[in-house]
Structure formats: C-alpha cells, structure tokens
MARPAKE-847787 format. One record per residue (C-alpha): residue in one letter; x, y, z. Coordinates in steps of 0.25 Angstrom, whole numbers, padded with zeros to 4 digits, always signed. Layout:
N
AXYZ;...
This chain:
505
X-0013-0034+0301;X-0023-0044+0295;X-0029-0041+0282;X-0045-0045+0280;X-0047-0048+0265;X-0062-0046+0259;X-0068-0052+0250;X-0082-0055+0242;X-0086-0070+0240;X-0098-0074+0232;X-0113-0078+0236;X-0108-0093+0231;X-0092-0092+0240;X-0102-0087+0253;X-0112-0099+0252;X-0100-0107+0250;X-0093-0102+0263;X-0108-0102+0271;X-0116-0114+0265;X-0121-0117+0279;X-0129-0105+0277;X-0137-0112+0266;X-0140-0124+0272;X-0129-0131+0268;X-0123-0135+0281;X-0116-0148+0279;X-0118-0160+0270;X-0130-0165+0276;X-0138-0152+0275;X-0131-0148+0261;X-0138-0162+0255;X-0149-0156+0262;X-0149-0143+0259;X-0145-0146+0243;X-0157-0156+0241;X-0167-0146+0247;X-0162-0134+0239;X-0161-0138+0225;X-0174-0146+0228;X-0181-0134+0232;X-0178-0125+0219;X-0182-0139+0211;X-0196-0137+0219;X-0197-0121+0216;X-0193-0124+0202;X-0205-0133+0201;X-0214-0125+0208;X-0212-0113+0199;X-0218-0119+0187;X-0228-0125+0198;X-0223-0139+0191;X-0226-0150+0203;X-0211-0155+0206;X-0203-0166+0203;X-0190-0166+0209;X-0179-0176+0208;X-0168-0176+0218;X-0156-0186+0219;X-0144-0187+0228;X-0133-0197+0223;X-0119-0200+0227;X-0111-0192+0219;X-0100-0202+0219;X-0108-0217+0217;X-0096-0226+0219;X-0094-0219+0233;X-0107-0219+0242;X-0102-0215+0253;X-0098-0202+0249;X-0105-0188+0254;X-0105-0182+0239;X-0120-0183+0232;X-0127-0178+0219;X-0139-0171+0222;X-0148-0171+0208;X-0161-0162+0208;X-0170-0162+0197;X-0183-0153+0195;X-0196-0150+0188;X-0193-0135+0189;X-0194-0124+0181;X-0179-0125+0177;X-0168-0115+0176;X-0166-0106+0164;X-0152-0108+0159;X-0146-0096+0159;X-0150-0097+0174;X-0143-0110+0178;X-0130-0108+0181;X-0133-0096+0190;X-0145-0104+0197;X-0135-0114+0201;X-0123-0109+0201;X-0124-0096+0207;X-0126-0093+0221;X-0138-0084+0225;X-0143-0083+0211;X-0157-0088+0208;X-0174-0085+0208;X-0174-0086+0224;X-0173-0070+0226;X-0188-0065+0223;X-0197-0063+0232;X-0206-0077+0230;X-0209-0088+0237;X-0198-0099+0234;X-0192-0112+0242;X-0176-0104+0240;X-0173-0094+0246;X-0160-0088+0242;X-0158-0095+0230;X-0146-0102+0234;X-0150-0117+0239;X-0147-0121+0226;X-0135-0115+0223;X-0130-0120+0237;X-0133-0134+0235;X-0124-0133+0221;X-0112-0125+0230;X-0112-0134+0242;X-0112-0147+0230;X-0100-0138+0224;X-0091-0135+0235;X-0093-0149+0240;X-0091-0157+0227;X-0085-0148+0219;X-0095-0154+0207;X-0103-0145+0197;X-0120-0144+0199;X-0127-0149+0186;X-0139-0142+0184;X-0151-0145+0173;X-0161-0135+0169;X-0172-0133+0161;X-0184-0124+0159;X-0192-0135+0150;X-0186-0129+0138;X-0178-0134+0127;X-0166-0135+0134;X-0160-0142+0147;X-0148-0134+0151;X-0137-0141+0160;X-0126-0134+0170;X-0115-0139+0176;X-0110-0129+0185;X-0103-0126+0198;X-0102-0112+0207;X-0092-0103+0207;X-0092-0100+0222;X-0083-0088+0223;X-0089-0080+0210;X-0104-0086+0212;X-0105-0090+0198;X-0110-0104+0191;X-0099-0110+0183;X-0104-0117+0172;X-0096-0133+0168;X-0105-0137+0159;X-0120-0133+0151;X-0128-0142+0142;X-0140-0139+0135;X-0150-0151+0131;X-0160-0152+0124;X-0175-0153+0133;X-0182-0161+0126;X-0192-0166+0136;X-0194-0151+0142;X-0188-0155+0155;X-0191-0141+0164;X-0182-0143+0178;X-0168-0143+0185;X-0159-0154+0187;X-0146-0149+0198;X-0136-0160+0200;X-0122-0157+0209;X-0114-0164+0219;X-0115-0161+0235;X-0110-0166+0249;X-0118-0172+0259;X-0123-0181+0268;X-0136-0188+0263;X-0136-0199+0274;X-0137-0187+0284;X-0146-0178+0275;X-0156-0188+0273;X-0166-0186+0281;X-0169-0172+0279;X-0168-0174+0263;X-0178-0184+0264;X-0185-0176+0274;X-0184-0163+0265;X-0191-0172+0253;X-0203-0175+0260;X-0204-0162+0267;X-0204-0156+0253;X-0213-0167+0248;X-0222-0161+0258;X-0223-0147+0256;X-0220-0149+0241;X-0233-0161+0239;X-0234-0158+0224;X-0218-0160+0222;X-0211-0176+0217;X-0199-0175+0224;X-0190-0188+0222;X-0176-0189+0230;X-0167-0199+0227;X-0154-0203+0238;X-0140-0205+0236;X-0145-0221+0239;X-0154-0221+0227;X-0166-0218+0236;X-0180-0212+0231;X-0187-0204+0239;X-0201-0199+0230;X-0210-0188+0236;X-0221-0188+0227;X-0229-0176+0225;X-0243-0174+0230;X-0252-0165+0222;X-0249-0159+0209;X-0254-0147+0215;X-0244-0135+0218;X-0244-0121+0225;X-0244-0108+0215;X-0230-0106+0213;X-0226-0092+0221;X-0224-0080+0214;X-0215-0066+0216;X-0216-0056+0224;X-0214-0043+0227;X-0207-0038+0240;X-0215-0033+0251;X-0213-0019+0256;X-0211-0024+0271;X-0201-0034+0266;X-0190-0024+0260;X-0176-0018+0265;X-0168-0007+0258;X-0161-0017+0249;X-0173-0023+0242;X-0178-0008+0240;X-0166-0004+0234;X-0165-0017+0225;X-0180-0011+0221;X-0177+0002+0217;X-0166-0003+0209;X-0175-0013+0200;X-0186-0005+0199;X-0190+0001+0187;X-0203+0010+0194;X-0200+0026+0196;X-0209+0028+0206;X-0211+0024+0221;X-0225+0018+0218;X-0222+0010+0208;X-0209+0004+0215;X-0217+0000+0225;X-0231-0007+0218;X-0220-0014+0209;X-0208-0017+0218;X-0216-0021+0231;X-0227-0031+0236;X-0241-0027+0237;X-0240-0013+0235;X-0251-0006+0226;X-0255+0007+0221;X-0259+0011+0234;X-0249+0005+0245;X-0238+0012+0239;X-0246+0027+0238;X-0247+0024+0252;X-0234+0019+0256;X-0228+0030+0248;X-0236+0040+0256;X-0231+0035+0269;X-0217+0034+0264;X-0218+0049+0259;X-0211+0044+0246;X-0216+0049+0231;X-0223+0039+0224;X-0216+0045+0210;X-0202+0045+0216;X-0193+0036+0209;X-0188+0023+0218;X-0173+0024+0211;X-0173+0039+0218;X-0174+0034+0233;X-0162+0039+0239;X-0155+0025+0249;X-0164+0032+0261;X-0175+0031+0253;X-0173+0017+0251;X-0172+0015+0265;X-0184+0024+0270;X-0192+0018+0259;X-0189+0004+0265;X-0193+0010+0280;X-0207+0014+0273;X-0210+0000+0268;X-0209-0006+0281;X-0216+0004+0290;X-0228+0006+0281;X-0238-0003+0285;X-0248-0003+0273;X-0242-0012+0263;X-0250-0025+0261;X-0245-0038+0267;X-0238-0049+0258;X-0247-0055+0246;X-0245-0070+0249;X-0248-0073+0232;X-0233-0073+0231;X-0233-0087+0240;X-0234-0100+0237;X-0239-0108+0250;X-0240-0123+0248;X-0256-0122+0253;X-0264-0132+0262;X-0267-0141+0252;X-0252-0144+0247;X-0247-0143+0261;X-0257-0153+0265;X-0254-0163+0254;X-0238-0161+0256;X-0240-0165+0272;X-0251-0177+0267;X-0242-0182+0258;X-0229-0184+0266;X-0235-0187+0281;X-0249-0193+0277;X-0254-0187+0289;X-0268-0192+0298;X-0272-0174+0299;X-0263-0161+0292;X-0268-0149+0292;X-0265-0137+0284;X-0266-0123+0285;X-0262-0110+0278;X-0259-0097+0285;X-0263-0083+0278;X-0250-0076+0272;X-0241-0069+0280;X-0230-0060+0280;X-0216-0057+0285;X-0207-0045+0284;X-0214-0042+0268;X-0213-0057+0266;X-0226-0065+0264;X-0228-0081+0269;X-0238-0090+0272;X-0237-0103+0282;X-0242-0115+0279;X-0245-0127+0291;X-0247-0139+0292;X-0251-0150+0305;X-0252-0165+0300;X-0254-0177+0310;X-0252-0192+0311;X-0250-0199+0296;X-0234-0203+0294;X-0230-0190+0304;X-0221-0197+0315;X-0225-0196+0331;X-0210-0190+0335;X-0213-0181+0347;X-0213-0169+0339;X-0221-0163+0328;X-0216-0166+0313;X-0213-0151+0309;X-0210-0147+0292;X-0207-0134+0289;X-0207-0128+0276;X-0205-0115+0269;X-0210-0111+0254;X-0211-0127+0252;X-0197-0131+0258;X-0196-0141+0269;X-0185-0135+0280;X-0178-0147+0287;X-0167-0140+0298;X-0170-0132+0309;X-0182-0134+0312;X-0182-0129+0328;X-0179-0115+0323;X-0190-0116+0312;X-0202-0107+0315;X-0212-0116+0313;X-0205-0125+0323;X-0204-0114+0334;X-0220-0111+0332;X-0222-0126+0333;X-0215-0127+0346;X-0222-0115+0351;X-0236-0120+0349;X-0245-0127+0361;X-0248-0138+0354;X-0255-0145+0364;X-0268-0137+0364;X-0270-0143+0348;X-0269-0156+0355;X-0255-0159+0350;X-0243-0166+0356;X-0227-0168+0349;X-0230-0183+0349;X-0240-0183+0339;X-0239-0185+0324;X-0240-0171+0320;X-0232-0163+0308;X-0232-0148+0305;X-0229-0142+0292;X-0225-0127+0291;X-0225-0121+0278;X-0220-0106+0275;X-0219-0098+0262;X-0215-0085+0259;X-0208-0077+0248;X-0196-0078+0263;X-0196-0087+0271;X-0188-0082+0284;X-0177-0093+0285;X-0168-0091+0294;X-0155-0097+0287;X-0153-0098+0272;X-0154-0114+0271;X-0170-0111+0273;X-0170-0121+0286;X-0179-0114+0295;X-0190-0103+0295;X-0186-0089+0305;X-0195-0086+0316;X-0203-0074+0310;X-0216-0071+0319;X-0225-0069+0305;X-0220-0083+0302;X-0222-0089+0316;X-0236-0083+0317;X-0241-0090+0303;X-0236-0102+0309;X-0239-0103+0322;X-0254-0099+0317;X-0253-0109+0308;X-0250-0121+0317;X-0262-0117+0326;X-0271-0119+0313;X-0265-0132+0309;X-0264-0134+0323;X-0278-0134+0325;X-0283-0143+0313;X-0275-0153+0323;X-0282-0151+0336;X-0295-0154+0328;X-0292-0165+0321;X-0285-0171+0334;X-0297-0168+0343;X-0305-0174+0333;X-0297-0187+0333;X-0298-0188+0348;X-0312-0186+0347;X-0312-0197+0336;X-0301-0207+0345;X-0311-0205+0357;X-0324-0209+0350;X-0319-0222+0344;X-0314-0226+0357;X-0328-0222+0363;X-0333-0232+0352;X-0323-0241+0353;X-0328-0243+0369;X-0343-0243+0364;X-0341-0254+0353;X-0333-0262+0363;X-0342-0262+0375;X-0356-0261+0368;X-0357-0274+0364;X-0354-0279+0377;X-0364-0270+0384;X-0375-0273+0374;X-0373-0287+0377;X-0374-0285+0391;X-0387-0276+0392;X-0393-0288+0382;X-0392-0297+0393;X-0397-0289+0404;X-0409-0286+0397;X-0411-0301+0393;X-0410-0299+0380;X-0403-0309+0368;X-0399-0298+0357;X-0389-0288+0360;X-0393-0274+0357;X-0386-0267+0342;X-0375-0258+0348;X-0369-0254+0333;X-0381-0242+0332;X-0377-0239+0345;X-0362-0238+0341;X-0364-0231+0329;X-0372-0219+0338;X-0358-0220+0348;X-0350-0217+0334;X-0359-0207+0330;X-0360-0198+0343;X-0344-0199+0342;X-0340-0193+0328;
C-alpha cells in the first residue's frame, strides 16, 4: 500500500516550485519581469518623498571575458526614500515581507516582485544580492545576502556600515540573473519609454549589456500628491478581515469599531447600520460569538446606506501630466485627455484615465497603437485579454470618422488602492463591468475631441484646395475678361482672394 507523506514548504520554497506564476516564465521574461520590478519600487520609493526621480539601471555581462554567455548583472540605483537597516535583510531577503499590504494605492501588489527577481538571480546563479541603503542619515549600510528558500529567511554574508558623508538618501540592489537580453530587448526598451510616458516627471537612464545608453529625460518637475492609506470599505470585507479587526482593535464598543476600523463611517452611518443589524452599539466587538462575525459581515453587505469610496485616498496621474507624458514620447499632431469621475468596485475605489493622440511619430500600422497602464505601470503581455482592449474592439469606430489605418494611439490609465489583475505577474487588467464602463465612457469622450478635430481638418484640406483652384485659374480668367472688354490692365484679383480665404475659415 503506498504511503503519502505531507509536508509544509515555505512562502520562498513555493515561489521557487511556481515562479511562472510571477512572471517569471523563462529567461526572456525573467530579464523582463526583473528590470520592471525592482524599477518599480525604485519609482514608489521616489514618489513617496514626492522627490522627481532619477533612476540608474545597468545590465552587464556578469562574466566580461565571455560575451556569449546568458548570465547578466543587473544594477539598479534610486533617489528613494531608502530602507531602514534593521529592515534590509527582511526586505530583500524574505519572501512576502514588505509595505505592499495596506490598503493604498501602490505600483506592487503583493510585495514580492522584488524578492523574486533576487530568487530567480539565486537559483539560477547561485550568487548573493548586494544591497545598499540609506535613509540620508549618517550612515550607508551594505548587505550581502542570499534567501534561505526552505525556512524563508535572509541569510546575512556580509554587512558594512560607512560613513554618509555627502547625505546620499536611496537603494542601490546589484545580483546576478539568467536571461536572454537579445530576445528581451525590445520590451525592455519598450517598458522605458512606456514609463517615460506615464512617468513625465522621472530621469530614467538604461545602460545594455553592450555599453548602450538609453536616457529618457524627465518632462516637468511637477508630480502627482503622493497617495495616502486608507481604511477598508464595509462593502469590501469577508469574515477574515473582520476577524483580523476585532483581534487589533482596542475600541469596546460596536460604534466605535466601526467609525475607527472602517471607511467613511461617521457618527450617524453607524447608529443607522446598527439599528438595522439589531446589534448594541455598547457591546463589545471581542464578545461577537464566530456567527456573529459571519452575520455581521452579511450586514455590511446588504445595507445599502453606506457612502461610496472617498477617491482622496488616489493618486491619478491627472490630464496635465498624462498629456505631457504622451507629448513627450510620441510628439503628437492632436492628444486629447480626459478624466472620469471616481468609481467603485466591490468597496475598492478607482479612477480611469484616457487618452487619444494622432499623427506626430505614431506609426500607420493597420491597427491602433494601444498603452495600458495601471497606478503608473506600463503592462507589456497580453494585451488581447486586457480590458481596455476588449472595449476598444467593441467600439464603432466608424461614426467618430476613424479607420485602423490611421496614425492613432490610445492610452488607458487605471488607479486604485486594487487593481483586478487577473494573474500575479500584474500583465493584464480582469473584465470587471464597473471598470469596463469607466472606460468605454471614457473612449467616447476622447473619442469625440477626435471627430472634431478631424472634421475640422477636412473642412481645412477642402478650403485650400477650393483656394488653391481659385489662385490657379483667376489669373487666367482675369486675363481673359481683360481682353473681352478691350481693356490693357488686368483687374487686382488678390482682394478678391483674400474674401475666398475669408468666407472659408
């Protein structure tokens, strides 16, 4: 009789076993997937000091006598906040430890792009990550570590302190990876300039394995208010996070757990709520019996008086920026910008940003140019089963004068304190219909800036050919009627001209 043997394996050891699930698919997209992550937590780094950023990134061979080999250095430096030290190891080293996990609007989502990168250069090099931190003290702390994968811990080889002398404030990670740059190329590049885009007030500099520089240098000084906690919405809760709640909080009665612990609930929403639930606004929330909890959580979803999401907790990119991002990067002839109203989904508050840009350096290719972009992060695979994609292909786009062949680009920009991705490598936006709707609404708006704006160049392109056909044949019929009516000089046709150019504009 076989025997089945059980076992626990760490958050590190399963990631090891299921990196695919991460992104981290084969050397191509690991490269990928490595530069984007650590770039990423260099850019919200940055942002939460609302410092514009300057980020260095260089990918070298980690063997120089070899060229042909498939083993890099990847090297990222920031301007960030920097990590405190009794914090570095864990940050780095530790698998699903980080400050991705409050409700906020953030680039990461699970705290774990990072980490990866470092565990897929580990168990394909087998060499340490260097990591270099400071907060703009004193001191410049050092760490060369690895992960222990099967206990999910940092182990520590080495640590320096320095003296900071100049105040340097950022992260430097260095480590060793597999990959295939030639392939990866092109959606590395790609990635640069689709973060320059929605990123216009970031100097970001990329430096190959072949001693290439690529510099995307920053547009405005200007930035977005960093985003800020929040609280979870009553709609957005299961039995788990109640239970979490009642187990932190320090509050003895129902109304107060509910004004502290919960979004947009005052004085009044929870008398209310408490009435309908037929709970005691004295009793104590660590007395609720487990059908409590659960009948308490049925209550929060089936009352309807609670206030929609407050969108202060987000941090949209804004017309202004989205507008210089897309100017900067495609030198367009007509963008237009809009911004939808906040929305919600399941308790989780967003706003949609769209953009339509035409002619300039967007290329004629028999389909539209399509970026997507969620809390400031360009998303490069998978675009057929993207949301915005699916509402693109669904519009008529015929009746805003628009055909595939023309030099158009649109721009979709989410935020929210949740973006429904459908897989954890945070590739493509789910199909939720709150989402759909704020984009399909969206791309009507911009949509119809375009209309105008080509109307209005037809109407332009047929006047100057109408004047075009005047100042050509004019002069030869005012020649003509000269000599008809037997006279020497011919008749002024330029005030004649100038009232054709006037009745056309």
């Amino acid at each position: 009789m076989a025997r089945t043997t059980f076992e626990e394996i760490s958050a590190a050891d399963f990631f090891y076993r299921n990196r695919d699930i991460a992104g981290f698919t084969n050397p191509t997209r690991a490269i990928f997937a490595a530069v984007r992550e650590l770039v990423e937590n260099s850019l919200d780094a940055a942002e939460s000091l609302k410092v514009p950023p300057d980020i260095y990134v260089r990918l070298s061979y980690a063997n120089e006598t070899d060229k042909e080999t498939n083993v890099f250095r990847l090297m990222i430096k920031d301007n960030g906040i920097g990590v405190p030290p009794r914090h570095i190891p864990s940050a780095f080293g530790q698998v699903l430890y980080g400050s991705k996990y409050k409700p906020k609007q953030q680039r990461g989502t699970f705290g774990l792009g990072g980490k990866m990168a470092i565990l897929y250069g580990q168990i394909t090099t087998h060499q340490p990550a260097r990591i270099i931190s400071s907060t703009g003290m004193s001191k410049i702390y050092s760490y060369k570590l690895r992960i222990d994968i099967q206990r999910n811990r940092p182990l520590i080889l080495d640590r320096k302190v320095l003296i900071n002398k100049e105040r340097w404030r950022g992260t430097i990670v260095e480590f060793s990876l597999e990959g295939d740059y030639s392939r990866a190329m092109p959606k590395i590049l790609e990635y640069f300039k689709q973060t320059a885009m929605v990123n216009p007030y970031a100097n970001l500099t990329f430096v190959d394995p072949k001693g290439r520089l690529y510099k995307f240098a920053r547009a405005t000084e200007e930035m977005p208010d960093p985003p800020k906690e929040t609280l979870p919405h009553p709609y957005g809760v299961d039995v788990e996070l109640l239970q979490r709640l009642i187990h932190v909080t320090t509050f003895r009665n129902m109304s107060d757990f509910l004004k502290n612990h919960f979004h947009r609930i005052g004085e009044i929403t929870a008398r209310k709520f408490l009435e309908f639930s037929n709970i005691s606004p004295s009793k104590n929330p660590k007395r609720l019996s487990h059908e409590e909890v659960v009948r308490l959580m049925r209550m929060l979803k089936e009352f309807r008086e609670f206030l929609p999401p407050n969108a202060s907790c987000l941090s949209p990119l804004g017309e202004k920026l989205l507008k210089t991002g897309i100017s900067k990067e495609l030198e367009p002839e007509f963008i237009a910008v809009h911004q939808r109203r906040p929305s919600t989904y399941a308790g989780h508050p967003f706003i949609v940003e769209m953009a339509i840009a035409y002619g300039g350096e967007i290329p004629r290719k028999g389909s539209f140019l399509i970026y997507r972009f969620a809390n400031r992060i360009p998303l490069l695979y998978d675009e057929a089963s993207d949301v915005s994609t699916i509402v693109m292909n669904s519009m008529n786009w015929r009746r805003y004068k628009v055909t595939p062949d023309m030099p158009i680009a649109i721009a979709t920009h989410i935020c929210s304190t949740k973006i429904p991705y459908k897989t954890v490598g945070k590739e493509f936006i789910a199909d939720r219909p709150e989402v759909r709707r704020e984009i399909a609404n969206g791309l009507r708006e911009v949509a119809r800036r375009l209309q105008r704006f080509l109307t209005r160049r037809e109407h332009v392109s047929r006047d100057r050919k109408r004047l075009d056909i005047f100042s050509k044949y004019l002069p030869k019929i005012a020649e003509f009627s000269t000599q008809l009516a037997g006279k020497e000089k011919n008749p002024d046709i330029k005030k004649l001209l100038r009232s054709v150019k006037r009745f056309g504009t």
